[in-house]
C-alpha positions as CSV (number, residue, x, y, z in Angstrom):
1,X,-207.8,-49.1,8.0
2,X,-209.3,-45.8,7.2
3,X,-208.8,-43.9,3.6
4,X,-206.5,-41.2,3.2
5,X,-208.5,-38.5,2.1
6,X,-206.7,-35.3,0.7
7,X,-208.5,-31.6,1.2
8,X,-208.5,-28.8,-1.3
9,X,-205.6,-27.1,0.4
10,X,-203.2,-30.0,-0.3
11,X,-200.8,-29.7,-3.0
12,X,-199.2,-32.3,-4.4
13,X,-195.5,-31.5,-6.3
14,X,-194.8,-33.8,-8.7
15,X,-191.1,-34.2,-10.4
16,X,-190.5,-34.0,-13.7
17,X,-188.0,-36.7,-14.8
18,X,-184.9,-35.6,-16.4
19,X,-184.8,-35.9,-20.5
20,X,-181.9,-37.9,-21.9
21,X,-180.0,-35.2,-23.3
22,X,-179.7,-33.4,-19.6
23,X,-179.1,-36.7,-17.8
24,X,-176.3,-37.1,-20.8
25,X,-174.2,-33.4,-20.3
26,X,-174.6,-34.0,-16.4
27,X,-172.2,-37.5,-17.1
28,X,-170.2,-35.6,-19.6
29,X,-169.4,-32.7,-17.1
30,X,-169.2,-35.5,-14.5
31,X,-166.5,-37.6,-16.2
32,X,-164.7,-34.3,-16.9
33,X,-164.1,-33.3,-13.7
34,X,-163.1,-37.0,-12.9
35,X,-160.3,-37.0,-15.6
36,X,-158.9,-33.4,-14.4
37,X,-158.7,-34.5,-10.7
38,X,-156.9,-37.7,-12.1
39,X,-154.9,-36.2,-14.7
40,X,-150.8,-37.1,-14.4
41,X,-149.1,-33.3,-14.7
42,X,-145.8,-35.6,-16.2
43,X,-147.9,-36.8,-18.9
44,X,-146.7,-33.7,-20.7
45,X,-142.9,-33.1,-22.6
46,X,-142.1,-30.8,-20.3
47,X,-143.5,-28.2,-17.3
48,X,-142.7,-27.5,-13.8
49,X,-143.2,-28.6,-10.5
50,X,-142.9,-27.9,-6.8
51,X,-140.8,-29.0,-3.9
52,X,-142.9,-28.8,-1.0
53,X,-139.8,-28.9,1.3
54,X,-139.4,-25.6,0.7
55,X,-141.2,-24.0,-1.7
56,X,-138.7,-24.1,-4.7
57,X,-140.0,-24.8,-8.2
58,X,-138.3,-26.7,-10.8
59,X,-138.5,-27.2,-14.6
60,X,-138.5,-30.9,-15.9
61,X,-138.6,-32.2,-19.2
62,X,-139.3,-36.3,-21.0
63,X,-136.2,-37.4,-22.7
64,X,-137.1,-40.9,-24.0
65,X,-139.2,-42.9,-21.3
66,X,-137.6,-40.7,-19.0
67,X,-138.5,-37.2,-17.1
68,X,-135.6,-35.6,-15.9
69,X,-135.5,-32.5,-13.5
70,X,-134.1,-29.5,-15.8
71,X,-132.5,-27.8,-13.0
72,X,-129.9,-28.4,-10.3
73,X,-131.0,-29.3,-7.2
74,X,-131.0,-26.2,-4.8
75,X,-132.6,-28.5,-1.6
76,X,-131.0,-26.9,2.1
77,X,-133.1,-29.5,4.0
78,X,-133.7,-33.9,3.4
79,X,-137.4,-34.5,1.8
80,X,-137.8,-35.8,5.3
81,X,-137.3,-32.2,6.5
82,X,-134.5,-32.2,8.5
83,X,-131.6,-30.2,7.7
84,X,-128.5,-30.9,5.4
85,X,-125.3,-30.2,6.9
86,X,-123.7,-26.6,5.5
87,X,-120.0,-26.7,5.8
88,X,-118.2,-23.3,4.8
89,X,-115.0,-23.9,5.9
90,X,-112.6,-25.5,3.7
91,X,-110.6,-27.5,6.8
92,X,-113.9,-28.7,7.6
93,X,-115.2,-30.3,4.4
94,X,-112.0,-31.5,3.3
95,X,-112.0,-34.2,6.8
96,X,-115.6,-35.2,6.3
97,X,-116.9,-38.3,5.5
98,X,-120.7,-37.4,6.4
99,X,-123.4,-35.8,4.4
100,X,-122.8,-32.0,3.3
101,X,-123.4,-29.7,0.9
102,X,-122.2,-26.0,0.0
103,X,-122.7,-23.2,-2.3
104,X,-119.6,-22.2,-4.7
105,X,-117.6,-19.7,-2.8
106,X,-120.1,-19.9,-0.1
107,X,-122.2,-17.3,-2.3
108,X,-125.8,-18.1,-2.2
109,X,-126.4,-15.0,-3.7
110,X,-124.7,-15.8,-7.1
111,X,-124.4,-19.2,-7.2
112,X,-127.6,-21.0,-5.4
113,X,-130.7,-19.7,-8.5
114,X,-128.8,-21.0,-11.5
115,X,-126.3,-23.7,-10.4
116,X,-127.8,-25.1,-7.4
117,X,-125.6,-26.6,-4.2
118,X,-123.0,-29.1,-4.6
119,X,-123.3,-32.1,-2.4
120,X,-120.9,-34.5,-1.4
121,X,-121.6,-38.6,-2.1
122,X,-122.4,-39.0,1.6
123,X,-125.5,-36.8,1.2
124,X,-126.8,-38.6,-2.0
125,X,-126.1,-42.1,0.1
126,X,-128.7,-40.9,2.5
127,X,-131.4,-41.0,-0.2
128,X,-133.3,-38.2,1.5
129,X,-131.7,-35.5,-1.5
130,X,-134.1,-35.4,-4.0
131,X,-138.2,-34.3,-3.6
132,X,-140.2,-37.3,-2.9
133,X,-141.4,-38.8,-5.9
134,X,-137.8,-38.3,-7.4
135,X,-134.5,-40.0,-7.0
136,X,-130.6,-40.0,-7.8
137,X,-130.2,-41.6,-10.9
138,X,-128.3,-44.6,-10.7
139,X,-125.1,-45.2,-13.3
140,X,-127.7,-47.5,-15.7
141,X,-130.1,-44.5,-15.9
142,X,-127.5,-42.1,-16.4
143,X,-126.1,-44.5,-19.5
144,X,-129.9,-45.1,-20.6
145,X,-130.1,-41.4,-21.0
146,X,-126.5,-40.9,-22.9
147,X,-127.6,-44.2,-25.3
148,X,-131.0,-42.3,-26.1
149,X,-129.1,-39.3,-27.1
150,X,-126.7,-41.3,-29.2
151,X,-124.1,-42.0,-27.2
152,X,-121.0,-40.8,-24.8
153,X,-119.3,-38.7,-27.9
154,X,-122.6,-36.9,-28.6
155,X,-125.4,-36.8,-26.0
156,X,-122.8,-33.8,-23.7
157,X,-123.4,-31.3,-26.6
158,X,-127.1,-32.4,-26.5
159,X,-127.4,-31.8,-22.8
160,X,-125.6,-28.7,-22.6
161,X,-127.2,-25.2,-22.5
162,X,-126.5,-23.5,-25.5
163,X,-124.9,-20.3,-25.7
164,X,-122.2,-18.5,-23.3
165,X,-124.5,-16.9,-21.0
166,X,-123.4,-19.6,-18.3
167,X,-120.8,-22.1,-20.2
168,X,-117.3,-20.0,-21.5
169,X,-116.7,-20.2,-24.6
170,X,-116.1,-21.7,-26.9
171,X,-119.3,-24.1,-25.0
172,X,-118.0,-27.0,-27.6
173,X,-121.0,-28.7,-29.9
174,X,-123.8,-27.4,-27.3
175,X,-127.8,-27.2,-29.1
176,X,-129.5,-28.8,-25.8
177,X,-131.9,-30.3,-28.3
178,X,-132.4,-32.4,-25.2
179,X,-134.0,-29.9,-23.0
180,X,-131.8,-31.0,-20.2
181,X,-130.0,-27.6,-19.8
182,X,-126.6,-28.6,-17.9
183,X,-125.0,-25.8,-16.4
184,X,-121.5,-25.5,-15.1
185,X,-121.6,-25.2,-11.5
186,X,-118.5,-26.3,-11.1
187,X,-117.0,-28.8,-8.0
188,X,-116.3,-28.7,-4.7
189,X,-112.8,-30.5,-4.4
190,X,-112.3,-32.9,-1.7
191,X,-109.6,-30.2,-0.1
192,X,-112.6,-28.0,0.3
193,X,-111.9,-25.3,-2.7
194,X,-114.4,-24.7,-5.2
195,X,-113.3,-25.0,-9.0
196,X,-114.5,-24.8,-12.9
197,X,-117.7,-22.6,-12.6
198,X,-118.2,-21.8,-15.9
199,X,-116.1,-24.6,-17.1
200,X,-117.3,-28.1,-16.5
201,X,-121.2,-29.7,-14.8
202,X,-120.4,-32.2,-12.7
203,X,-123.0,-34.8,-11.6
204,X,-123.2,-38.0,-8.9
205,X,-124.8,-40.9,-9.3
206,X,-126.0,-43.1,-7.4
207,X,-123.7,-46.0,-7.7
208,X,-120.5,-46.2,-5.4
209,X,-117.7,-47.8,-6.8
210,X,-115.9,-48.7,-3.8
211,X,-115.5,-47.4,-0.3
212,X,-114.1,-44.1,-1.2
213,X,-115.2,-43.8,-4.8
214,X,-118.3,-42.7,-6.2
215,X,-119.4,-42.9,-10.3
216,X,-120.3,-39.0,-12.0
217,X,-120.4,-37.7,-15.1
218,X,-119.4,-34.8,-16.2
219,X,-119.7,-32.2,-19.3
220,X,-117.1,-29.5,-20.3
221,X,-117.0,-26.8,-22.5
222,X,-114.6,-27.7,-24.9
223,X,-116.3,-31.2,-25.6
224,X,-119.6,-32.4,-27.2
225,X,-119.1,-35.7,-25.2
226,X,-119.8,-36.9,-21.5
227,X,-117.6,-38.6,-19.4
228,X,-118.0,-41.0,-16.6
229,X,-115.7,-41.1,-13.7
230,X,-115.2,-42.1,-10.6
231,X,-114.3,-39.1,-7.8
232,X,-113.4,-39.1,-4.2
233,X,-116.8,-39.3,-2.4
234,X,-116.0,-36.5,0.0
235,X,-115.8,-33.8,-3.1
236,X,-119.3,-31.9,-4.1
237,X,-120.6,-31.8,-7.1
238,X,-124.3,-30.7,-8.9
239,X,-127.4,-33.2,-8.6
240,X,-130.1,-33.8,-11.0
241,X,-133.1,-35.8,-9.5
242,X,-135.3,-38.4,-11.9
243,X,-138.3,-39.2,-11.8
244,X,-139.4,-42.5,-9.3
């Protein structure tokens, strides 16, 4: 086997090897951009996130071990994209015993930014309500949260938006201290009339309590408490989604 023999015209390029402080800000800058990529956007108190069903964006906040959304749910379609049934008429809703929803007076307009829809049990029994990652909170999450804020006497006043922007007065021992920011978007009664915007927040669960009952809760203005309670399912009242 003949020698390799190189001519004048060759040119050889040698490489430098890197020196230990470049090698060690490439890893830094590398392990950087590995823990933003992987970083949990919940593991904050509170921020905002995105519905990609449609678009909408909603504040959510940590209370306890818990992250709550901060806003009533304003969702027109399931998180599997089909639509939720909207039923205007009053004759209509107050026969159903199938998923639906409705805006207060049928006013999207005024009602839909701040106070969301209200949605009847049959709708939350589909699971499909909340964005995916989220869910209805059942009756022990809902009494998890109350406990954590000190109890059923207290934890309404701590929940509440403060002020009388939304609530009338006299908006009774509110200081949201929680962050939750309840509003009172009323309820859709089970004869299909819409009542107490202004007055009272009304929210489902996810527990039943028997074929024609539902558990809620629900805060009012001239109370620092929260109440549990167990409405018709066919009425509509506000949803708040929890984190899965």
């Amino acid at each position: 086997m003949g020698a390799t023999i190189l001519n004048r015209n060759t040119s050889i390029t040698k490489t430098r090897p890197m020196k230990p402080k470049t090698l060690t800000f490439l890893f830094s800058i590398a392990m950087l951009l590995l823990w933003s990529c992987n970083e949990d956007p919940f593991d904050e108190q509170k921020g905002t996130f995105t519905d990609k069903r449609d678009g909408q964006v909603y504040e959510w906040v940590r209370i306890g071990e818990q992250i709550w959304m901060a806003e009533n749910l304003r969702a027109t379609k399931y998180n599997d994209g089909a639509s939720i049934p909207y039923v205007a008429d009053s004759s209509t809703w107050r026969n159903l015993s199938t998923p639906a929803y409705c805006w207060c007076n049928n006013d999207e307009n005024k009602y839909k930014k701040d106070y969301g829809g209200l949605y009847n049990w049959y709708s939350v029994n589909t699971g499909k309500l909340c964005p995916k990652g989220w869910h209805i909170p059942t009756k022990e999450e809902w009494d998890t949260l109350i406990n954590f804020l000190g109890g059923d006497q207290v934890a309404g006043g701590k929940m509440k938006e403060s002020g009388i922007i939304h609530w009338n007065s006299p908006n009774y021992g509110a200081t949201n201290e929680s962050g939750f920011t309840a509003l009172p978007g009323g309820v859709m009664m089970p004869k299909g009339t819409c009542r107490s915007i202004g007055v009272s927040a009304y929210y489902w669960s996810a527990n039943e309590l028997d074929a024609r009952s539902a558990w809620a809760y629900e805060l009012d203005m001239s109370i620092e408490g929260i109440i549990s309670f167990d409405p018709l399912k066919s009425g509509g009242s506000s949803i708040r989604c929890i984190k899965d």
